[in-house]
C-alpha positions in Angstrom: 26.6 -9.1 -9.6 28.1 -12.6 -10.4 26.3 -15.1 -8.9 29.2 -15.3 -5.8 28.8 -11.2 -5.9 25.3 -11.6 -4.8 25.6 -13.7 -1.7 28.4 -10.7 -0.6 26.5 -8.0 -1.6 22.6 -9.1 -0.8 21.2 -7.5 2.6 18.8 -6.3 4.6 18.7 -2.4 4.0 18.1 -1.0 7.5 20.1 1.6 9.0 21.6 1.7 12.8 20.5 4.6 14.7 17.4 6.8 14.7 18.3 9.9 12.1 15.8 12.5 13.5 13.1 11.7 15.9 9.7 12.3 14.7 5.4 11.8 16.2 4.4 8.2 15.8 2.8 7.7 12.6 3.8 10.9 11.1 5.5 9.1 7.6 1.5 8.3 6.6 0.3 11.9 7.2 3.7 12.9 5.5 3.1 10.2 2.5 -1.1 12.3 2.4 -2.4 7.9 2.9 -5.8 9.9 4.8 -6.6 11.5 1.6 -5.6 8.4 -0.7 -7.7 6.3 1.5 -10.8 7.8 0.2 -10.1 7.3 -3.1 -7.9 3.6 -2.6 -7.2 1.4 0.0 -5.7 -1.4 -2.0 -8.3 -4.2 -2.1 -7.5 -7.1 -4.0 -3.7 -6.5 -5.0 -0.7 -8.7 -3.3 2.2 -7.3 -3.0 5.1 -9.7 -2.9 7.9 -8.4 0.1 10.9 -9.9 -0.8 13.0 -9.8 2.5 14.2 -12.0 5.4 11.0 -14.0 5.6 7.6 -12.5 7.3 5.7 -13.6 10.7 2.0 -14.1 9.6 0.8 -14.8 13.0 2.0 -11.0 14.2 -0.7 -9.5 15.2 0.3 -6.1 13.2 0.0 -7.9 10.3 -4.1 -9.3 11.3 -4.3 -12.2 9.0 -3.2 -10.1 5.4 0.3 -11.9 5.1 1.0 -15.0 3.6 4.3 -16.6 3.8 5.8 -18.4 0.4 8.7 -20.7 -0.6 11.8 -20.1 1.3 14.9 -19.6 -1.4 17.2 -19.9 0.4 16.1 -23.4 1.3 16.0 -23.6 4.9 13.7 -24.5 7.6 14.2 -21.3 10.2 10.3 -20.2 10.6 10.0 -21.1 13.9 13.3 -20.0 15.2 12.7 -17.0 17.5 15.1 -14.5 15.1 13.2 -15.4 11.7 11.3 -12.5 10.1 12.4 -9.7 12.4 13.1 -7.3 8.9 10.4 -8.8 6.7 7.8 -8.4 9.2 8.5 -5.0 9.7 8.6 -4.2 5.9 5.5 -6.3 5.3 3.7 -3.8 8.6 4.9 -0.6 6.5 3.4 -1.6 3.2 0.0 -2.4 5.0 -0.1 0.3 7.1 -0.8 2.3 3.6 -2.4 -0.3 2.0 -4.4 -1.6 5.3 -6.5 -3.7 2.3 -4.1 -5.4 0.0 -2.4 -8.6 1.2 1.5 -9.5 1.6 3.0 -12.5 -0.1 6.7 -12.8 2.1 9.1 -14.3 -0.1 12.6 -15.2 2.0 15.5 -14.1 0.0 18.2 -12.6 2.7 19.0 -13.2 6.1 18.8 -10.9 9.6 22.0 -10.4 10.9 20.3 -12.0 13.9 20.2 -15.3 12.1 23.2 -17.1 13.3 23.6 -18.3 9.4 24.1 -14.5 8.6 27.5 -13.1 7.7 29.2 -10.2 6.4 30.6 -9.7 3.2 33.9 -10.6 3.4 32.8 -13.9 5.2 31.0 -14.6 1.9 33.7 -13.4 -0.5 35.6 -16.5 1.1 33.2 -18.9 1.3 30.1 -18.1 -1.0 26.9 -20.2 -1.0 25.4 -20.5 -4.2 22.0 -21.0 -3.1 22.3 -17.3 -1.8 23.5 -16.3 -4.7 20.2 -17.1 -6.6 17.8 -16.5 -4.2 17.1 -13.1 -4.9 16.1 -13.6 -8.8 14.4 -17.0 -8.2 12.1 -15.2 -5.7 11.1 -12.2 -8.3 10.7 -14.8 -11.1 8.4 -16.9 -8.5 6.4 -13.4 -7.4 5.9 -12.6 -11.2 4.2 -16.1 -11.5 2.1 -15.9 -8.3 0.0 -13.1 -9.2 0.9 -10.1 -7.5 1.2 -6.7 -8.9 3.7 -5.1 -6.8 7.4 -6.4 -5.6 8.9 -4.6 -2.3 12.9 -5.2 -2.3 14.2 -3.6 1.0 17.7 -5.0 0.4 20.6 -4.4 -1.5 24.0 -4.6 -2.5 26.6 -3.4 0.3 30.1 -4.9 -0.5 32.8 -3.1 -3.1 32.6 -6.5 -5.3 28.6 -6.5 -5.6 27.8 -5.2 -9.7 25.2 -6.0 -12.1 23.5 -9.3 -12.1 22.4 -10.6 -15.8 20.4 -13.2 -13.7 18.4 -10.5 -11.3 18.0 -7.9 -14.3 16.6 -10.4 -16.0 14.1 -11.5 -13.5 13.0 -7.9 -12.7 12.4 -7.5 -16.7 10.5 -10.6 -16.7 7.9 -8.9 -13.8 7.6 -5.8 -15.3 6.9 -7.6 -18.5 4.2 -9.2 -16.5 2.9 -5.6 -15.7 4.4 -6.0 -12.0 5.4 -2.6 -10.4 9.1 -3.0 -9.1 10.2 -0.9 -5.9 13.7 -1.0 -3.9 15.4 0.6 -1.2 18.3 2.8 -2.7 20.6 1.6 -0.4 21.8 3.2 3.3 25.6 4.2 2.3 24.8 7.5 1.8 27.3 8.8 4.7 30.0 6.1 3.7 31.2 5.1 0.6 28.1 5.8 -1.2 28.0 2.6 -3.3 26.0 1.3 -6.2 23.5 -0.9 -4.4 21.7 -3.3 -6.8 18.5 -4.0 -7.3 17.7 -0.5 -7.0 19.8 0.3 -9.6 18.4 -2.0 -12.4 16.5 -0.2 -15.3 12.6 -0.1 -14.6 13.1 -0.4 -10.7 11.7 2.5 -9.0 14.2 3.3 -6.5 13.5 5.0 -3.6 15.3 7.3 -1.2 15.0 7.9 2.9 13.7 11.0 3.3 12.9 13.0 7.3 10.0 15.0 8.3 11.2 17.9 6.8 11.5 16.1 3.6 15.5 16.0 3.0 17.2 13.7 2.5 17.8 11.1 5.8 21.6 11.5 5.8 22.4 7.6 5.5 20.0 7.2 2.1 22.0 6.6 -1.0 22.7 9.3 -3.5 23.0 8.5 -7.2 21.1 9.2 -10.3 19.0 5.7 -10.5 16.9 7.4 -7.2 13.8 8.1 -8.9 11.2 9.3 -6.2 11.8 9.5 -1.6 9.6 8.4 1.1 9.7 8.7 4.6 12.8 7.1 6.2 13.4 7.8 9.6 11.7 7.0 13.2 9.1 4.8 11.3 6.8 2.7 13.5 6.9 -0.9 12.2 6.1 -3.9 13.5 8.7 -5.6 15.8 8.9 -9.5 16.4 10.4 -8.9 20.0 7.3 -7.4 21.6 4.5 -8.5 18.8 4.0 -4.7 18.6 5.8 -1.8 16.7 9.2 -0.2 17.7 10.9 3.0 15.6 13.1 2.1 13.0 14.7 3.6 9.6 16.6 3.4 6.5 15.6 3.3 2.9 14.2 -0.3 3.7 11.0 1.4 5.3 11.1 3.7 2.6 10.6 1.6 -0.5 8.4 -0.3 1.9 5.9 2.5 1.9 6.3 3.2 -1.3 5.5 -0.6 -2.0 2.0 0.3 -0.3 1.6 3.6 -2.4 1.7 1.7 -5.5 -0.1 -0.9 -4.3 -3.2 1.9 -4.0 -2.5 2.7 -7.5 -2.6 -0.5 -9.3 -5.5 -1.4 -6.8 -7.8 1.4 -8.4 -6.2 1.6 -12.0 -5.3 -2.4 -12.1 -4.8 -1.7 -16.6 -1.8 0.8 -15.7 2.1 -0.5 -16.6 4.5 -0.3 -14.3 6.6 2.2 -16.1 3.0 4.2 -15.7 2.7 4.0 -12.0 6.1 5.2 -12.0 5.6 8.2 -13.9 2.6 9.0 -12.0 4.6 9.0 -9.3 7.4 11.3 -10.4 5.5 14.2 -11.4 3.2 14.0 -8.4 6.1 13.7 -5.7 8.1 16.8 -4.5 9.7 18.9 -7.6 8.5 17.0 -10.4 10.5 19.4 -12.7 13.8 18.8 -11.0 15.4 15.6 -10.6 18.1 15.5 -7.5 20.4 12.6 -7.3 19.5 12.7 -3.5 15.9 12.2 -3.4 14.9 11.8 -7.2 11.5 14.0 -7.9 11.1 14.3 -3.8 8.8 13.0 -1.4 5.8 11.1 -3.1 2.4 12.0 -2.4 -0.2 9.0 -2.6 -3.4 11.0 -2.9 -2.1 13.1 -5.7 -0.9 10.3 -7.3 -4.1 8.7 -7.7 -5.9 11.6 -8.9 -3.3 12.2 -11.4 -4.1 8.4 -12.5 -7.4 9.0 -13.0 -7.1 10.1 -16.8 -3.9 8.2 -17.6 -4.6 5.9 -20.9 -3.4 2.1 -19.9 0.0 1.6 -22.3 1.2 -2.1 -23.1 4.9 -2.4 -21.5 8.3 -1.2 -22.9 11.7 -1.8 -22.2 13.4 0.1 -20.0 16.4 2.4 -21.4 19.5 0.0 -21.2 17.5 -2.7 -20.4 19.7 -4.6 -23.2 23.1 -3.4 -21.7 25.8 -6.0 -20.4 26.7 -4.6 -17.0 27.1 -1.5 -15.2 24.0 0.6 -13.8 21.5 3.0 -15.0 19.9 6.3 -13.9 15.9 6.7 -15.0 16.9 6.9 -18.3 14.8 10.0 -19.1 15.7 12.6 -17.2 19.0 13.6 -18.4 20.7 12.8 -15.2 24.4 10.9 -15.7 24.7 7.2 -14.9 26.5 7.9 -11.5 26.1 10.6 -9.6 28.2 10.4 -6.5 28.5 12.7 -3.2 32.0 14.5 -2.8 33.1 11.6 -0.7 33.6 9.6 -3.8 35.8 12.0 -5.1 37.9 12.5 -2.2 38.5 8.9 -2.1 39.7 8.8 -5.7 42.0 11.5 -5.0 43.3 9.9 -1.9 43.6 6.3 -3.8 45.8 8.3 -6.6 47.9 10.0 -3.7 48.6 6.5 -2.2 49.1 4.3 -5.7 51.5 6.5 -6.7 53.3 6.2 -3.6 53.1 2.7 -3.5 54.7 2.8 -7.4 57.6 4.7 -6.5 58.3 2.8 -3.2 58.3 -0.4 -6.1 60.5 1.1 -8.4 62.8 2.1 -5.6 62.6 -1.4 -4.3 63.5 -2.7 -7.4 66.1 -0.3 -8.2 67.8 -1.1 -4.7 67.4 -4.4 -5.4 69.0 -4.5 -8.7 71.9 -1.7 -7.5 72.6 -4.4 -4.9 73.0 -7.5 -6.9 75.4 -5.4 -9.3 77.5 -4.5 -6.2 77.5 -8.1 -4.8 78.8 -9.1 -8.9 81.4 -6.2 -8.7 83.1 -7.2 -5.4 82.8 -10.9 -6.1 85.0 -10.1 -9.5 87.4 -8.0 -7.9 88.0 -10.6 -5.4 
């Protein structure tokens, strides 16, 4: 993104209406957190959630949440809107890490703040200190000690793109040995667009997936999805009632995955990030197969830690186009394209060639009318 790109394109990644219904709970029983919990339960790790703020008096959240610096430099925390996303990200990441502690970082807005607005509102007006807000927040995270970053927010606007400034910042945390997750984005029954930062090299980007683990029919598809969690009817805290209410999207999803890692790196604090990954990969769904729609599948966070077990610590290395100038990457060792997109893309493609080349001929015949006209104007001007 350029920096005005980012205050379009940055938002809360939380789809509209319920997907599937599902049991209360079920994405923990679905994610195998019962079994992980006797191996894990993520003492002593923070994990930063980078997100619209987070209420640390909610009583979800029983005293593990800190709040940090707020980048985009307002003064909203006791407003009765503030938090509403961030608190129910920070609930899904404890709820599977019921030991480990949440640093919220305020990066993005709820569309309930009366500050919030949409993308083309921002195209016309940008605020710069939107536009680094995102990337000042990783960089702060990096240097506060965590070991895991939870992004649950995205890019949704045609004009958001690559960010030199964010790419940067995530390279500096995994650098740091800082496991990276984000949402893959909830325009997976639109336009199915690149949403950044998921698609950043070293990101572990993470799909919505239902009870019968498919993919939730809103979650992104494209070849930087690396590994799905549950996505739909996901009981997280709620501001409005101080209790839990259903909710979806690939938000919860990366939120959850936020917590799996978090088990990880709790119980094998030496392994990089790019190793927590990996571990991740081959112990999720069909580790042999990767599917633009859900990655390797649903991740499982007890066989993910016993796959850890014998897993030699590595020092960190650059991601696979880590070094390039723009655009976005797939895993980078998979095989997969850099953009894999649903049929939808190409039907608009087709339909944007049908039009342009309507729109060119009714031009040229403009302009030959146009020039036939002034020709007949000069001819009976002559003769008279």
């Amino acid at each position: 993104m350029t920096a005005s790109a980012v205050a379009v394109g940055a938002v809360l990644l939380l789809a509209a209406a319920p997907a599937q219904a599902a049991d209360k709970g079920w994405e923990l029983s679905a994610l195998s957190v019962p079994a992980a919990h006797k191996i894990s339960r993520g003492a002593g790790v923070t994990v930063a959630v980078i997100d619209s703020g987070v209420r640390t008096a909610h009583p979800v959240l029983a005293g593990r949440a800190a709040e940090g610096p707020d980048f985009l430099h307002e003064t909203d925390q006791q407003e009765s809107w503030y938090g509403d996303h961030g608190t129910s990200m920070a609930s899904s990441v404890l709820d599977v890490a019921p030991e480990a502690k949440v640093l919220g970082l305020r990066a993005v807005r709820d569309r309930t703040d009366p500050d919030f607005v949409s993308w083309e509102q921002a195209l016309a007006k940008p605020r710069p200190q939107d536009a680094r807000a995102l990337a000042d927040a990783i960089r702060y995270a990096a240097d506060a000690g965590v070991r895991v970053i939870s992004l649950s927010l995205g890019s949704e606007s045609p004009f958001a793109a690559y960010d030199t400034r964010e790419a940067q910042a995530v390279q500096y945390a995994l650098s740091k040995g800082i496991v990276v997750i984000a949402a893959a984005g909830n325009d997976g029954d639109g336009d199915n667009l690149v949403s950044y930062p998921a698609a950043y090299p070293g990101v572990i980007a993470v799909a919505a997936s239902t009870p019968s683990k498919e993919r939730a029919r809103f979650s992104t598809v494209h070849s930087y999805v690396d590994v799905a969690a549950p996505g739909v009817s996901i009981w997280g805290a709620t501001i409005a009632s101080k209790g839990r209410a259903s909710t979806q999207g690939t938000s919860s999803a990366g939120a959850l995955t936020a917590g799996v890692a978090a088990l990880i790196v709790a119980r094998y604090p030496k392994l990089s990030a790019r190793q927590v990954a990996a571990v991740l990969e081959r112990t999720a769904g069909h580790p042999d197969r990767h599917d633009p729609r859900t990655g390797y599948g649903v991740i499982d966070a007890a066989k993910a830690l016993r796959a850890a077990a014998p897993v030699a610590p590595e020092p960190y290395v650059l991601p696979v186009g880590a070094q390039g100038a723009g655009g976005h990457f797939g895993p980078g060792d998979d095989g997969t394209p850099r953009r894999v997109g649903q049929p939808l893309d190409v039907i608009l493609l087709v339909v944007a060639g049908v039009l342009g080349l309507i729109a060119v001929t009714m031009i040229v015949g403009g302009w030959r009318l146009v020039v036939g006209g002034r020709r007949a104007a000069a001819t009976s001007t002559t003769d008279s």
